[in-house]
Every structure is written in structure tokens, then in C-alpha cells.
C-alpha positions in Angstrom: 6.3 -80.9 17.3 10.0 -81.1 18.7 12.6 -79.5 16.1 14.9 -81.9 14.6 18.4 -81.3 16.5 20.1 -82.2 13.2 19.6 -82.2 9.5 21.2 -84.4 6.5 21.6 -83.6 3.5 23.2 -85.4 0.6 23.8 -83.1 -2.1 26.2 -85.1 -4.9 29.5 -85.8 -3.7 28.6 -84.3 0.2 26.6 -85.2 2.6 25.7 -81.8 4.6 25.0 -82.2 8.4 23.3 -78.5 9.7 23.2 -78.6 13.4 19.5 -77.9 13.8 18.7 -75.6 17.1 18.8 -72.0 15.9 16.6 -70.3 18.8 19.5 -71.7 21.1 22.8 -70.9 18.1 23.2 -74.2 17.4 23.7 -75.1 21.2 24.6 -78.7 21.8 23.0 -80.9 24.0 22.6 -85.1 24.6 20.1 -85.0 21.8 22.3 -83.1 19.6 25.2 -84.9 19.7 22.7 -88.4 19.4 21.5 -86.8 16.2 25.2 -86.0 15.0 26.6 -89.1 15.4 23.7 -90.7 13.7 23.9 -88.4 10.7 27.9 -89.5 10.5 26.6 -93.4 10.6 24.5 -92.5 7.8 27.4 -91.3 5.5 29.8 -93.6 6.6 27.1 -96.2 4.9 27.1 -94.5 1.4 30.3 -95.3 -0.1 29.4 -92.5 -3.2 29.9 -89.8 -0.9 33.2 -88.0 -0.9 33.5 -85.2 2.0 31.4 -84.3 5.1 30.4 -80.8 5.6 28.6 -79.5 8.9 27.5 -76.0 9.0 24.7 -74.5 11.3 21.0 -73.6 10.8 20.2 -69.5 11.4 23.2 -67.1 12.7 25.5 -69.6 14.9 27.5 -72.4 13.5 27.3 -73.4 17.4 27.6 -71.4 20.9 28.7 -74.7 22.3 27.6 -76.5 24.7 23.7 -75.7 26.3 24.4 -73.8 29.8 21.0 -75.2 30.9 21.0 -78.2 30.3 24.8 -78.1 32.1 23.5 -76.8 34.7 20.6 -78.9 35.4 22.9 -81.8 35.3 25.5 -80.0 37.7 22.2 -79.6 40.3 21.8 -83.5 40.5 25.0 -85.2 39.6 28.0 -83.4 38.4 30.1 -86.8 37.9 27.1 -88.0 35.9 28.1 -84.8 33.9 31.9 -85.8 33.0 31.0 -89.4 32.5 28.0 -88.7 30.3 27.7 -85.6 28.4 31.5 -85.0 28.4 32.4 -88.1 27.6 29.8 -88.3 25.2 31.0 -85.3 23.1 35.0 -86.2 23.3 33.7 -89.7 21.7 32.1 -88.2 19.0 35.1 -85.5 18.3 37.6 -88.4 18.2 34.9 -90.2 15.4 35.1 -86.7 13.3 38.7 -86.2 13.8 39.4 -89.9 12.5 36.0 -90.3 10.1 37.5 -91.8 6.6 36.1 -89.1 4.7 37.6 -85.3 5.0 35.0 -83.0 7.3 34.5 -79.6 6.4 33.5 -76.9 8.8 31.4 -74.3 7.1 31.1 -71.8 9.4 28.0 -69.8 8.9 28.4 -67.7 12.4 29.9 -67.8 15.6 31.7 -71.0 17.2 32.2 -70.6 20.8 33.3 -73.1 23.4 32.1 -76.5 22.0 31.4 -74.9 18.8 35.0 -74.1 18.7 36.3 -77.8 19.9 33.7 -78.9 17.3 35.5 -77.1 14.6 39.1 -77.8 15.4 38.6 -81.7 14.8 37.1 -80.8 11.3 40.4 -81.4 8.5 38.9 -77.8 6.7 37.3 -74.9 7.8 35.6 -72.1 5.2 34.1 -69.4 7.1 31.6 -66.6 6.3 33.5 -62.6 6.9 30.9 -62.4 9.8 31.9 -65.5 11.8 33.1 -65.0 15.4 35.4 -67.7 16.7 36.2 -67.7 20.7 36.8 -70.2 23.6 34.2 -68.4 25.9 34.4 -71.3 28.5 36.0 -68.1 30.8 33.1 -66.5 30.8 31.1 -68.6 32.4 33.8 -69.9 35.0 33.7 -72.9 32.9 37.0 -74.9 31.5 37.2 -76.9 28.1 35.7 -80.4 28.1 35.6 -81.3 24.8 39.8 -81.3 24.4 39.9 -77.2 23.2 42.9 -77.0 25.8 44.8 -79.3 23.9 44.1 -79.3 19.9 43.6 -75.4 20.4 47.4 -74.7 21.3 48.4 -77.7 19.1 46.5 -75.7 15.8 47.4 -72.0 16.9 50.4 -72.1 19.2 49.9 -71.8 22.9 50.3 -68.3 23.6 47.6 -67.3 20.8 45.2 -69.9 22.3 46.0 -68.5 26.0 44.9 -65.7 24.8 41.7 -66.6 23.4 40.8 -68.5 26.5 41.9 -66.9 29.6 40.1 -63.5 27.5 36.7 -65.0 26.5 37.1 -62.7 23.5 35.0 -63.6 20.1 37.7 -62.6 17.0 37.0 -62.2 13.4 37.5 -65.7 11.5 39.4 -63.8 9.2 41.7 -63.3 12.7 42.7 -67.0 12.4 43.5 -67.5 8.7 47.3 -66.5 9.4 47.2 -69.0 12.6 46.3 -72.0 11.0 42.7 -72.3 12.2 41.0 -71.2 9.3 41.3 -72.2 5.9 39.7 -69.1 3.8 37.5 -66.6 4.8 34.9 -65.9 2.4 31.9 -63.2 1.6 28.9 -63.9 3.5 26.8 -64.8 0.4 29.7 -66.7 -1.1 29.6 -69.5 1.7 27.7 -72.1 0.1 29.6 -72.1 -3.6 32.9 -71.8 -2.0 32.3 -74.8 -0.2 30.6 -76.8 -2.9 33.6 -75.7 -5.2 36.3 -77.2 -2.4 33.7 -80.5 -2.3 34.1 -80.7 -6.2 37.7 -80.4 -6.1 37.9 -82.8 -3.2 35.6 -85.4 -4.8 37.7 -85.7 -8.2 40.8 -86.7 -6.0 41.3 -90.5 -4.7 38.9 -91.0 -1.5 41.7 -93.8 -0.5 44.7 -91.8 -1.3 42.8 -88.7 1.2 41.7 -91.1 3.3 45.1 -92.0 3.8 46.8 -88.6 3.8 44.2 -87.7 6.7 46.0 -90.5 8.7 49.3 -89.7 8.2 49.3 -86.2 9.0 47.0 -87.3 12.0 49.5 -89.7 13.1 52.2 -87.8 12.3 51.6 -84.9 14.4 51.9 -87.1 17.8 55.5 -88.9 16.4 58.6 -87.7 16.7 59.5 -87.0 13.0 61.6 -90.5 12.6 58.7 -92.1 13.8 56.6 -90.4 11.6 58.8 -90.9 8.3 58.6 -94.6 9.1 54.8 -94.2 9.6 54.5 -92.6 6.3 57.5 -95.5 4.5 54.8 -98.3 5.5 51.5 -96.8 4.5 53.4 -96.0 0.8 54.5 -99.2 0.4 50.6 -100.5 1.5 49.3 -98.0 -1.1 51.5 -99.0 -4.2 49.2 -101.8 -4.4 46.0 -99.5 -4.6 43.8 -99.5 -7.7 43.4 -95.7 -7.4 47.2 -95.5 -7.8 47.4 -97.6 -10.7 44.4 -95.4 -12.1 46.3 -92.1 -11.2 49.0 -93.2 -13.1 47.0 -94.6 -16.4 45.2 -91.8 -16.8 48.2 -89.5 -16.5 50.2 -91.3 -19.4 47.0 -91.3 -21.2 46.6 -87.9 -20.8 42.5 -88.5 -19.3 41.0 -87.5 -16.2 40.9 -90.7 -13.6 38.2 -92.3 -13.0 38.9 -93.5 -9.3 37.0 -95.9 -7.1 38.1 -95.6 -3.2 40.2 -99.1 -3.7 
């Protein structure tokens, strides 16, 4: 029986996607990112859902992308490569980095190459102490495809993301806490609660109000900052019409937790 590439999860106010192929660390391949996308159609649909977390089976969150099947594609047509798998995966990064609801990485093991690009369109990343994070394209005489070369200096500056991919080197995730990449490192064993806690604390907040936050500072970071104020001036002036906000502010002056509905 083939292994299922993905598995999904809804557990309360997440629904957990575990990339699903740990006898190849979470390698991704066509079927892979199929199965990924499918599991984000399938949250998208349940409106009671309040985060996204994907994590990955065994000891990997993901090694990237599977060498053999790259390479068997490179053997026949290596612009049916770029225009298909590539293409393929930068599609499904731009869904993540724009989903409505806020993605957390939980990052279980290493996250190499594409497991990297994978984790730097997620909004939050919680790592075990073990992790390993590293570009690793270098090693291979490979180059980033899924756009590492350009969110990885963006996140971390560009001399620290030089670094990590003209080296190849796998670093600590505790490494990339002062850097911005990483959120909090916690203990190995504490992985699971520590991300359930953040989904808790995220899923008592407005799901409109994130929703929108998630845009502006997603928009934002392309504007020059005038641009960007204005940005921000017309989505406030959308959102004073919100129920949530009304909500916010009813259950503040009647001292009562809100009760918010994503509207």
C-alpha cells in the first residue's frame, strides 16, 4: 500500500498538516506538494478553524526537495522541470504565505533546501532544540527554486543568508532566534504543548482582525513606508465597520471575554 504523502489533522482550533514521507525526511515531491495543497483546500473550507500548523512525520520536518525524483526529471526534460515541479512548489508557497488563516511551522527536525523555503512562507515558526535549519542547495550544485534566495535575505539580512547558502552548513534553530527566522526554540518533548498553547492563544483573538494584520505586514514589507501607512489608513477605515471590532470593544467595557466570529 503507497504511504500517504500528507496527513490532516483537525484538532480544535488547528488543523495539523504532517508532511508524511519519513524514510525520505519529509522529502517533497509532485505527490507531496498535490497532497499539501489539498490538505490547505480542506481548511480553507472549515470556517471553525483558526491557525494552520504543518510539522513533519519521524526526524525531518523536510530535507526539501527529492534529489531523485530531480534528477530523473533533469534526464528527460529539464524545462519540464522549472515549468512543472518548480513552478508547482512556488504556487503553493505564494498560497501559504497569503492563506487567510496564520501557518505555523512546527519544526520537529531538520529543514533543508525546500524545507527551508517551506518554512520561511510560514507567519510562525516553534522549533524543537534539536532542529537543524540550512539552505543545502550548495551541496548538491543546486540553486534555490522555491524563492529561498529572496525571502531568505529579506527574513535574516543578506550577509547571514550568504552565509548559510554559499556554506551548505545545517545550524542550530536556536542559531536563528536572534535573526528573525525563528520564533522560540523549545525542549524536544515540549514541541507539541508549546504549539497547541500559541494555537489557543491565537484562536481567542479576531480571525478577521489576524487575517488582516497578516496582510498588512505582508504588504507592507514590499512598500515604501508612505505607501505602506496609506495601505494600513484604508484597511482601518474598512475594518471599523467589522463586527469583531464592535465585539472587541463591547466586551472590553463590559469587562467579558469576546466572543468573536471572523466578520
Amino acid at each position: 500500500m503507497n504511504q500517504v504523502p500528507v496527513l490532516y489533522d483537525e484538532r480544535g482550533a488547528a488543523a495539523w498538516i504532517t508532511l508524511n514521507r519519513p524514510q525520505a525526511l519529509n522529502a517533497i515531491d509532485a505527490d507531496l506538494l498535490t497532497a499539501l495543497d489539498e490538505a490547505l483546500s480542506r481548511a480553507d473550507r472549515n470556517d471553525a478553524l483558526r491557525c494552520v500548523v504543518i510539522t513533519g512525520a519521524g526526524r525531518a520536518f523536510s530535507a526539501g526537495a527529492d534529489l531523485k525524483a530531480v534528477k530523473s526529471q533533469l534526464s528527460g526534460d529539464a524545462g519540464a522541470f522549472s515549468k512543472g515541479f518548480v513552478s508547482d512548489f512556488l504556487a503553493l508557497l505564494e498560497r501559504i504565505e497569503r492563506f487567510r488563516l496564520p501557518v505555523i511551522a512546527a519544526l520537529n527536525g531538520m529543514a533543508l533546501a525546500g524545507g527551508l523555503e517551506l518554512v520561511l512562507v510560514c507567519d510562525l515558526v516553534i522549533a524543537a532544540e534539536s532542529a537543524r535549519i540550512g539552505d543545502a542547495h550548495a551541496n548538491y550544485g543546486l540553486i534555490p527554486g522555491g524563492g529561498g534566495s529572496v525571502r531568505l535575505p529579506r527574513k535574516i539580512g543578506p550577509m547571514r543568508a550568504k552565509e548559510l547558502m554559499f556554506t551548505g552548513a545545517f545550524v542550530p534553530a536556536a542559531a536563528l532566534v536572534e535573526a528573525g527566522l525563528v520564533t522560540r526554540v523549545v525542549a524536544d518533548g515540549e514541541l507539541v504543548a508549546a504549539v497547541e498553547a500559541l494555537v489557543a492563544t491565537l484562536a481567542a483573538k479576531s480571525p478577521l482582525g489576524l487575517a488582516r494584520m497578516k496582510q498588512l505586514v505582508n504588504d507592507g514589507m514590499e512598500q515604501p513606508l508612505a505607501t505602506a501607512l496609506r495601505l494600513e489608513f484604508a484597511l482601518i477605515e474598512a475594518h471599523a465597520g467589522a463586527a469583531d471590532m464592535a465585539e472587541g470593544l463591547a466586551a472590553f467595557e463590559a469587562k467579558r471575554k469576546p466572543r468573536f466570529t471572523g466578520r
